[in-house]
C-alpha beads as a LAMMPS data file, in Angstrom:
LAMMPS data file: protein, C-alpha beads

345 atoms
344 bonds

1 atom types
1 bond types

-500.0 500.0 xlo xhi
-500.0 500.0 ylo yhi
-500.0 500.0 zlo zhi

Masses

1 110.0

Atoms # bond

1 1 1 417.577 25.305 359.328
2 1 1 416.198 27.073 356.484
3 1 1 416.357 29.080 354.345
4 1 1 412.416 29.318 354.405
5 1 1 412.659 29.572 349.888
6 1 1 409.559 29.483 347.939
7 1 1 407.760 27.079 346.965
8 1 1 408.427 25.969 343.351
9 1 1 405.085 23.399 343.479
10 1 1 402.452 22.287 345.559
11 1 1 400.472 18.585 344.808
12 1 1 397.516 17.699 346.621
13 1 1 396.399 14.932 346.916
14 1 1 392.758 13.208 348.179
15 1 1 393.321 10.276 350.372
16 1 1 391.124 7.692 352.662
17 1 1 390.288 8.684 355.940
18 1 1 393.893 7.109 357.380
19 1 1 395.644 9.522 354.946
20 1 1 397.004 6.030 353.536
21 1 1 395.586 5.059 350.185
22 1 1 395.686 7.992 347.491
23 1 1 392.679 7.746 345.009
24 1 1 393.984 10.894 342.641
25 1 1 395.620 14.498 342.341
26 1 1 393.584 17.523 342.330
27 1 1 395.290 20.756 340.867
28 1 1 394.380 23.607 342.641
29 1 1 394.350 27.664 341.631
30 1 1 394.736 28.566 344.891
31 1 1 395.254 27.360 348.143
32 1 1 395.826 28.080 351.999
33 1 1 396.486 26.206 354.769
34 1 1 397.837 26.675 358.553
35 1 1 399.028 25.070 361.936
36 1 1 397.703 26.532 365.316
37 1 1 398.739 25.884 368.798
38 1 1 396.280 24.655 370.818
39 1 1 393.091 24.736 368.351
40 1 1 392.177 23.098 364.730
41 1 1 393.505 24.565 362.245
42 1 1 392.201 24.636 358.829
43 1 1 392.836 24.223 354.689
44 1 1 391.187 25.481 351.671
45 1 1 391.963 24.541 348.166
46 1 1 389.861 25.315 345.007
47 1 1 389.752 23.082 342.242
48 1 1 389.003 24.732 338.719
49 1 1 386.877 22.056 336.457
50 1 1 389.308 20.792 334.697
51 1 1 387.868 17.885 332.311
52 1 1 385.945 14.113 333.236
53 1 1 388.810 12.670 335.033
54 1 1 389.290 15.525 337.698
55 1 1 384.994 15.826 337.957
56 1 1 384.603 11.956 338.764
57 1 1 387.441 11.853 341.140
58 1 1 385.779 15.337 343.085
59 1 1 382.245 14.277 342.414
60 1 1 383.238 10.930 344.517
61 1 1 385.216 12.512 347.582
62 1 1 383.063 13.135 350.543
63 1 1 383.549 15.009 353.603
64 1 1 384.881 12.862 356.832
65 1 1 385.550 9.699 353.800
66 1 1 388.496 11.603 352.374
67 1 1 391.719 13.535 353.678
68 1 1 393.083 15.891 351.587
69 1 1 397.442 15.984 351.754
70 1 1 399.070 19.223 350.663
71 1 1 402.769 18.154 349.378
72 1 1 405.153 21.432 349.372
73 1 1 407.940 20.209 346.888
74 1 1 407.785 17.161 347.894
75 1 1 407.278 17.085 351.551
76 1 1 404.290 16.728 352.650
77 1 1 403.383 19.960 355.277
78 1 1 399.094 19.420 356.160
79 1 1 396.860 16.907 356.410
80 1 1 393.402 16.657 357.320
81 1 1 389.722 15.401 357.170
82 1 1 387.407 17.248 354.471
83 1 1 384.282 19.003 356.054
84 1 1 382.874 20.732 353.274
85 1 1 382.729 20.450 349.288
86 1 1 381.308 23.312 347.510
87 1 1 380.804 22.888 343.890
88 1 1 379.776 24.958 341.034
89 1 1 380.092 25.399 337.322
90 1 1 383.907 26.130 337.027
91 1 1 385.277 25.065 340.246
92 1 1 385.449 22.823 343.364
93 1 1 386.416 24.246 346.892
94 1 1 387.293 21.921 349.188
95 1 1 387.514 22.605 353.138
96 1 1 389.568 21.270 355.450
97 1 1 390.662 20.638 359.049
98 1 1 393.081 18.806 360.861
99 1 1 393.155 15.722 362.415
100 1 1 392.097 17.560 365.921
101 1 1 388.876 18.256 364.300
102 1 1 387.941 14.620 364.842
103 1 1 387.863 15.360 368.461
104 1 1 385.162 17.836 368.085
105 1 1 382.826 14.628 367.145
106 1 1 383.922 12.563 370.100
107 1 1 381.758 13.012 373.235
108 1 1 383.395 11.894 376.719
109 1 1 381.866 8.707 376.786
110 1 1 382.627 7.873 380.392
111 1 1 384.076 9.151 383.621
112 1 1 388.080 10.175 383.166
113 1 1 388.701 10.385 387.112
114 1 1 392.277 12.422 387.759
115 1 1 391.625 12.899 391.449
116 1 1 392.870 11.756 394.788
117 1 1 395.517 9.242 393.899
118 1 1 394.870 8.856 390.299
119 1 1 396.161 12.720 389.575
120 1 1 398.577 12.896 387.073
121 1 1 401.136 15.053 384.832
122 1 1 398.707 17.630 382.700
123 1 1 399.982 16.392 380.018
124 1 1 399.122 12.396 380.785
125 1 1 395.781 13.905 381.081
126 1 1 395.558 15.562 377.701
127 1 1 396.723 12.119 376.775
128 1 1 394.058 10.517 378.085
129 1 1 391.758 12.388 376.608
130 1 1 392.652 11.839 372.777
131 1 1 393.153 8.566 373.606
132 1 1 389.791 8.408 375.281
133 1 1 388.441 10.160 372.004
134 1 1 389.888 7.749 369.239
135 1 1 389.217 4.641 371.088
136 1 1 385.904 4.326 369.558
137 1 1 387.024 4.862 365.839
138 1 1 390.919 5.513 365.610
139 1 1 391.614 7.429 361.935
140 1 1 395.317 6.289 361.924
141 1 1 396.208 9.047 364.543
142 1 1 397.264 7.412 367.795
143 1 1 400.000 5.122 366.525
144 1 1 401.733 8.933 365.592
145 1 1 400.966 10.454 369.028
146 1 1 403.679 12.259 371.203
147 1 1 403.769 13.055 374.743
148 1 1 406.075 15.277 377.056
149 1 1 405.476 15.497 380.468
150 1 1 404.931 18.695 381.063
151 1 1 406.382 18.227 385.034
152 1 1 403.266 19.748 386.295
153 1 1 400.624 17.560 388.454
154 1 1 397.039 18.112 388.181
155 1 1 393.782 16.648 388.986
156 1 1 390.849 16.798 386.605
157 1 1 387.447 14.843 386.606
158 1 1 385.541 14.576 383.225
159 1 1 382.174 13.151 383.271
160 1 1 380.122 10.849 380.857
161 1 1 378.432 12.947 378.261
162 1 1 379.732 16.109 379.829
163 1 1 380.894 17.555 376.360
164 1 1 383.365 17.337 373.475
165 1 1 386.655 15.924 373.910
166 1 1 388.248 18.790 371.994
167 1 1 386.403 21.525 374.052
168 1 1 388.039 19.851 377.016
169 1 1 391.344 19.690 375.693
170 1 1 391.252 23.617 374.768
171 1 1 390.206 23.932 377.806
172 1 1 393.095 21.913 379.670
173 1 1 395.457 24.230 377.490
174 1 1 394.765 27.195 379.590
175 1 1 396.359 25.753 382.403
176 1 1 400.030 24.380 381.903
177 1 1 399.688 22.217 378.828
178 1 1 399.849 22.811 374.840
179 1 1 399.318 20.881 371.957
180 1 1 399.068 21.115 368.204
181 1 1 398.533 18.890 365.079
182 1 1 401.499 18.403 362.855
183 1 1 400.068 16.487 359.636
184 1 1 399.129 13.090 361.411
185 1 1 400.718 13.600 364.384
186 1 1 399.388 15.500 367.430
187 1 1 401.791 16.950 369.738
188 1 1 401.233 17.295 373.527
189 1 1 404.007 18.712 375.646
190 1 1 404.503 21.463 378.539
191 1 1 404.688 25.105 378.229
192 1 1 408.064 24.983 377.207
193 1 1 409.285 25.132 373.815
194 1 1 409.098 22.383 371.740
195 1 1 412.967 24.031 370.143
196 1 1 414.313 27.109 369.564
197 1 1 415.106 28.297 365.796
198 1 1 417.789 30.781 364.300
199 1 1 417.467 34.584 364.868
200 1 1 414.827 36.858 362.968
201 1 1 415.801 40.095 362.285
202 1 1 413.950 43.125 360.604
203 1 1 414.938 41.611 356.971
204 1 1 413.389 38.533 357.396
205 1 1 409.818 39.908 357.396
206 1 1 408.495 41.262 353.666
207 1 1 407.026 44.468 354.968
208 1 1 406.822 46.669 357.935
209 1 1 406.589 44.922 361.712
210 1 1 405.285 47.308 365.091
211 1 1 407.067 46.463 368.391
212 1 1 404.404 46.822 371.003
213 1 1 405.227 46.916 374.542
214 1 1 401.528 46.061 376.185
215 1 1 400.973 47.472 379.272
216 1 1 397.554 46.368 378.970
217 1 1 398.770 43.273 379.448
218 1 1 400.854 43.630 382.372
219 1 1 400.238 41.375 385.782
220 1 1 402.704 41.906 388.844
221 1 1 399.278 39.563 390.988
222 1 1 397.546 37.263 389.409
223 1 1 394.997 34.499 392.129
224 1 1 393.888 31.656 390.198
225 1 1 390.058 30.303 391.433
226 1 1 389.900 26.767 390.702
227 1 1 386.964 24.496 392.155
228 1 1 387.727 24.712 395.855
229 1 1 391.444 25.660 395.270
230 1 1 393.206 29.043 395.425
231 1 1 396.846 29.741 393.565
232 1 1 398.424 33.123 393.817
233 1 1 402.123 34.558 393.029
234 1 1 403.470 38.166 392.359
235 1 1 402.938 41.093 394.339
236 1 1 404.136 45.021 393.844
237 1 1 406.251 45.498 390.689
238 1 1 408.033 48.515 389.755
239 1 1 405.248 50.613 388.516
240 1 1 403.197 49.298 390.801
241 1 1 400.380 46.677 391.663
242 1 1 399.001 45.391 388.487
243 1 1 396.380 42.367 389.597
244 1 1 394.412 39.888 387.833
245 1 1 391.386 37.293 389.096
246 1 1 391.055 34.174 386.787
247 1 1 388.150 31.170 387.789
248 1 1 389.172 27.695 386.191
249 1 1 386.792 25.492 387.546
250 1 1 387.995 22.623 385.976
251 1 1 390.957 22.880 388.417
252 1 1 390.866 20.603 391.154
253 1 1 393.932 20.865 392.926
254 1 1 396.167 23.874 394.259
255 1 1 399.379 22.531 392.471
256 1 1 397.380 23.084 388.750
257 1 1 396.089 26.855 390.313
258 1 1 399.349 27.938 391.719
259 1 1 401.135 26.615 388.412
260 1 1 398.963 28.359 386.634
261 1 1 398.969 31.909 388.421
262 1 1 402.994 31.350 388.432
263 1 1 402.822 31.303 384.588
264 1 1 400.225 34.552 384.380
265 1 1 403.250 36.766 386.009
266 1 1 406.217 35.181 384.239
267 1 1 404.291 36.541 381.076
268 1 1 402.732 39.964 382.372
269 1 1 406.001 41.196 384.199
270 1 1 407.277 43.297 382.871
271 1 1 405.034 44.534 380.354
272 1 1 404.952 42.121 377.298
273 1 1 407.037 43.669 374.383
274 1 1 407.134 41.790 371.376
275 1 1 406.758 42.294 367.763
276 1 1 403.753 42.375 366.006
277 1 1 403.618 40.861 362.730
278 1 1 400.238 42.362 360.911
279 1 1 397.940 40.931 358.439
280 1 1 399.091 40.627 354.937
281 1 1 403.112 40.673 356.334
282 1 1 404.891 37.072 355.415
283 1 1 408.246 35.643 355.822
284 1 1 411.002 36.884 353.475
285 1 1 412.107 33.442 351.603
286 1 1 415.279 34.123 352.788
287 1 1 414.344 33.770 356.244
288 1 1 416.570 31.108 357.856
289 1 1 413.873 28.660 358.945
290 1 1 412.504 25.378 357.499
291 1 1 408.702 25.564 356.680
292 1 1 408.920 22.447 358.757
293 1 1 410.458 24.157 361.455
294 1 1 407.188 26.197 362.070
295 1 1 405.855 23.977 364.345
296 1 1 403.260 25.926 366.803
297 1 1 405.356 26.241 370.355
298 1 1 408.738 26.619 369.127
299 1 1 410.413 29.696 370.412
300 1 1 411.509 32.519 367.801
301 1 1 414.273 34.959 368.594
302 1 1 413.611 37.881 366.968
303 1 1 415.940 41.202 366.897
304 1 1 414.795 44.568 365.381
305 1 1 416.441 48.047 364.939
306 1 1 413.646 49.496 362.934
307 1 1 411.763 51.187 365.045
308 1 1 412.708 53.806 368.130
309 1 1 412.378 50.588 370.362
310 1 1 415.130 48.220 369.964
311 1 1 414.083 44.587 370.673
312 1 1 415.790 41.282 370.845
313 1 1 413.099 38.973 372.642
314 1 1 412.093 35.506 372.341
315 1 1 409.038 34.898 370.645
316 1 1 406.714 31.657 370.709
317 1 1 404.999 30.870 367.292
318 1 1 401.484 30.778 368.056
319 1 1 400.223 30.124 364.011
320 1 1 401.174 29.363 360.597
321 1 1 399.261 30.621 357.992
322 1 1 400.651 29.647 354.214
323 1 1 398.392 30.895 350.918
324 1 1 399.653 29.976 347.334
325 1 1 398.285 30.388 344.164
326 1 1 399.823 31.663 340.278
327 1 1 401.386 34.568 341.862
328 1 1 403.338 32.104 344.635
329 1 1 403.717 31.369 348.067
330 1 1 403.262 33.874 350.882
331 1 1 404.051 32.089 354.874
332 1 1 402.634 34.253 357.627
333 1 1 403.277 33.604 361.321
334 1 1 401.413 34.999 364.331
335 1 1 404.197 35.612 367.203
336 1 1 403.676 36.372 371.078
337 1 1 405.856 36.901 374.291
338 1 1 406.560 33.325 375.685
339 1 1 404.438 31.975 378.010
340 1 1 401.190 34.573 377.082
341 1 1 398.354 33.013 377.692
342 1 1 396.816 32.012 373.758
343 1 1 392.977 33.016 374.805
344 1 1 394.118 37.063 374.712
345 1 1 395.816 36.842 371.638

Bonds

1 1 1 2
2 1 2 3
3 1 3 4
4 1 4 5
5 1 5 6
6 1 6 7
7 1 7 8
8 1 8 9
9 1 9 10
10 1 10 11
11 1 11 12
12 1 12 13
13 1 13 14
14 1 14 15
15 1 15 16
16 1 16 17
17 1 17 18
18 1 18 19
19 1 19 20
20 1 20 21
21 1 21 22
22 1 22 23
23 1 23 24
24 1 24 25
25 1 25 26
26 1 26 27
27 1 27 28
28 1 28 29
29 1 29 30
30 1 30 31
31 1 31 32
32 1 32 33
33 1 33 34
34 1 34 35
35 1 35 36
36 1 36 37
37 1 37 38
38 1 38 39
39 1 39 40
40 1 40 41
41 1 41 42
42 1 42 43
43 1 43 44
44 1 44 45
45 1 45 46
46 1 46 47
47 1 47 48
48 1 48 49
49 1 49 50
50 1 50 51
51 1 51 52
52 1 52 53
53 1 53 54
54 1 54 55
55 1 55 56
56 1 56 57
57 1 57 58
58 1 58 59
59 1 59 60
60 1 60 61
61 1 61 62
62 1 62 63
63 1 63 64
64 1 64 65
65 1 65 66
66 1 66 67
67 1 67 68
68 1 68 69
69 1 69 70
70 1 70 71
71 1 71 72
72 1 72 73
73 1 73 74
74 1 74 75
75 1 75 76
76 1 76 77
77 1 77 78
78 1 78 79
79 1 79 80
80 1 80 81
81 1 81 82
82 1 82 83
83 1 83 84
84 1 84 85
85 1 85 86
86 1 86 87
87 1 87 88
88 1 88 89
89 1 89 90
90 1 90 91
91 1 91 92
92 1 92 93
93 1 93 94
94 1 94 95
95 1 95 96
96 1 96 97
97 1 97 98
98 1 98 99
99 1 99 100
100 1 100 101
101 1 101 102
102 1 102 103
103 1 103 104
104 1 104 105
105 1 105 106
106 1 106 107
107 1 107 108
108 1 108 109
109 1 109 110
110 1 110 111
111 1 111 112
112 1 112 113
113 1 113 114
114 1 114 115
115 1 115 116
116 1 116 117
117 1 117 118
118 1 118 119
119 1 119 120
120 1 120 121
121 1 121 122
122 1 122 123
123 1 123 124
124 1 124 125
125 1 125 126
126 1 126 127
127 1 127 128
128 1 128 129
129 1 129 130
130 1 130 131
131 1 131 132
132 1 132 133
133 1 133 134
134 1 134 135
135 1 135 136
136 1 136 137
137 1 137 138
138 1 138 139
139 1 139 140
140 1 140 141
141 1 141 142
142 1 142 143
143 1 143 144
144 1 144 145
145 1 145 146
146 1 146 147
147 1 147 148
148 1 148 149
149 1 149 150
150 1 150 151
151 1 151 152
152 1 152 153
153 1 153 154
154 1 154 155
155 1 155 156
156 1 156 157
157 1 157 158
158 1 158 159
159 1 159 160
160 1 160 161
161 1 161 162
162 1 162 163
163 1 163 164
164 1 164 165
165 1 165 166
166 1 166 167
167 1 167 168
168 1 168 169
169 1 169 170
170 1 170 171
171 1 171 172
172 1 172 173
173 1 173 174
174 1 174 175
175 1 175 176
176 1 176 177
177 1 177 178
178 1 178 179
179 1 179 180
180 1 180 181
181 1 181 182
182 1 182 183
183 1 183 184
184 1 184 185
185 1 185 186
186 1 186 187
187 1 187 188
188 1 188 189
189 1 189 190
190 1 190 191
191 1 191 192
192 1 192 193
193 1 193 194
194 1 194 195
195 1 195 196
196 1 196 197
197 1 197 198
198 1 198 199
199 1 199 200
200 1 200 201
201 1 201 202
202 1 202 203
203 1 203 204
204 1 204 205
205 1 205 206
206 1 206 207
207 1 207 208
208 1 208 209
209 1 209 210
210 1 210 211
211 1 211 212
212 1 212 213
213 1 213 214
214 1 214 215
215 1 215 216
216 1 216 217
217 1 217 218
218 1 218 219
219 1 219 220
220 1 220 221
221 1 221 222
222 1 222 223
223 1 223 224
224 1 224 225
225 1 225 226
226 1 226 227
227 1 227 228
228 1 228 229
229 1 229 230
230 1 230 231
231 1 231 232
232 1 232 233
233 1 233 234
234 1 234 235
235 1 235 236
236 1 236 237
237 1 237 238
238 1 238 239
239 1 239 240
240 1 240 241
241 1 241 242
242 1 242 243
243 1 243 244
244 1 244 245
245 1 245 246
246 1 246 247
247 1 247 248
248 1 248 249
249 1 249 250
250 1 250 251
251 1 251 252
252 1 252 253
253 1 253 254
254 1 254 255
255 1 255 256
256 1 256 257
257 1 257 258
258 1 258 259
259 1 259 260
260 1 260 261
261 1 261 262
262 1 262 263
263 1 263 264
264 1 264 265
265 1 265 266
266 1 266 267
267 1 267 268
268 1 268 269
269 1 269 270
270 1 270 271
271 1 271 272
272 1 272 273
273 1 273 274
274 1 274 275
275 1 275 276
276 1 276 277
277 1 277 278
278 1 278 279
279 1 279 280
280 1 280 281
281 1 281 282
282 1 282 283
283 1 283 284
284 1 284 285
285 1 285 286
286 1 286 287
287 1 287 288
288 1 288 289
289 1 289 290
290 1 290 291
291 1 291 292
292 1 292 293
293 1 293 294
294 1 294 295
295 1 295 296
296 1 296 297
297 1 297 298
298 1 298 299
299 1 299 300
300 1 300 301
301 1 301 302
302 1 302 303
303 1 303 304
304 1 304 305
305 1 305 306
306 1 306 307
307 1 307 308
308 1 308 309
309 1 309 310
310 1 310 311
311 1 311 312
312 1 312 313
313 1 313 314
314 1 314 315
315 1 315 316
316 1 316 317
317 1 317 318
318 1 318 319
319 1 319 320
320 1 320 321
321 1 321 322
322 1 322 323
323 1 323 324
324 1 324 325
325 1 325 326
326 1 326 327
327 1 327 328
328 1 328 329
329 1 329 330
330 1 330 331
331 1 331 332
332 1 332 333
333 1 333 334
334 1 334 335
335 1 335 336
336 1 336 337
337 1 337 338
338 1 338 339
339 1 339 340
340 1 340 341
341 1 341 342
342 1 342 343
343 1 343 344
344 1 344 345
């Protein structure tokens, strides 16, 4: 792995729809773009006017048409459907967001019935449901799909024109399942980590980091409330009884509930400590990781001495947030306990 470097050049490129033909190279100013676990994540480049050949090329891209690619020396690191185009007298700005974001235009067009016999591994189901979203109109992502079984069994019951396929699969990542978009490719898998990368320490972050321990978000009792279904696990910790009441409706079945109160304690006791990485702090380049080994989900040992509190925990990368422009490249990561619970964060 690694080292993380900087970038020496980034090309981006508009594409069709299927991110397969390239009609022309854009050459931004500036630029950012990101990966997210278990949401859309999103890329903005701006475009300074540049002369006829750039202005025909931008003046024929339209949003949902066109993908934009973002090559990092070479290897290509985001790619996504363009939502928005602003233009004005000097420049272009082009928004982005991943492939997910098609999902956010799919309705459940019929009923997706995963009860009784038909219940299935959370992540089948999270399956089914980008499968059931594509089906209609299929932008070159589900010949790139990949699915873990996430060993948990679960029923669900979507019905026709009950909502957006993506607001359903945020929703189904609450409860045992993650997934995130990795250029074409969306990844589905368990709570578990997708790998587990090389050691952090204090000089691999380019400014100051705060180790938090969060007793705010400590559990020792957590009862999950699905729809007819009760799960519950803890009881009396050290410091005492720390509870928590969560309703998932969209649970069906005890199995999914007590799963899901099971992971609520694993993360709350003991207290969460982790580091915090704040705004405006990036990877050092010399930071021994890949920037294609920030994948959302993979778990990040980190070690610090810097502060009173000594910490060597495992982190799980929650976001990737990469801005470049004349000045360079600056990579940011968002970092949390393993197994927290991505809606507090």
């Amino acid at each position: 792995m690694g080292p993380l470097g900087c970038a020496d050049e980034y090309v981006v490129e508009i594409r069709d729809r299927e991110g397969r033909a390239a009609y022309g190279t854009v050459e931004p100013s500036t630029g950012q773009w990101g990966r997210l676990l278990d949401d859309t994540s999103e890329a903005q480049i701006t475009v300074p006017y540049s002369g006829p050949d750039c202005c025909e090329l931008l003046g024929n891209t339209r949003s949902w048409c066109n993908n934009i690619n973002i090559f990092r020396d070479g290897n290509l690191v985001w790619d996504g459907p363009i939502v928005r185009m602003e233009y004005t007298d000097d420049a272009t700005t082009i928004n982005a967001r991943d492939v997910s974001q098609w999902l956010y235009r799919r309705r459940i067009a019929s009923l997706l019935d995963f009860t009784g016999s038909a219940e299935a591994d959370l992540a089948h189901i999270a399956e089914a449901l980008v499968r059931h979203g594509y089906s209609r109109d299929d932008p070159g992502v589900l010949e790139h799909l990949l699915v873990t079984p996430t060993g948990i069994v679960g029923a669900r019951q979507y019905a026709a024109d009950s909502g957006y396929v993506l607001d359903a699969l945020r929703e189904l990542a609450r409860t045992g399942v993650d997934w995130t978009a990795l250029g074409r490719r969306i990844l589905i898998t368990g709570e578990t980590p997708l790998a587990r990368l090389s050691t952090l320490t204090d000089e691999d972050f380019a400014g100051p980091i705060t180790v938090i321990e969060d007793g705010l978000a400590a559990v020792t009792d957590a009862v999950v409330l699905g729809k007819g279904v009760r799960g519950q696990a803890g009881g009396t910790g050290p410091c005492g009884l720390l509870e928590v009441l969560v309703t998932e409706e969209e649970i069906l079945d005890e199995r999914s509930a007590q799963a899901e109160a099971e992971a609520i304690v694993a993360a709350g006791s003991p207290s969460p400590l982790y580091v915090e990485v704040p705004d405006g702090t990036q990877l050092s380049p010399e930071a021994p990781v890949g920037i294609n080994d920030l994948v959302p989900g993979v778990v990040v040992p980190v070690a610090s001495e810097r502060t009173c509190r000594t910490v060597a925990t495992d982190l799980r990368l929650l976001r990737v947030n990469v801005t470049f422009d004349e000045n360079g490249e600056r990579v940011g990561v968002t970092l949390a306990p393993v197994g927290i619970d991505t809606a507090y964060i």
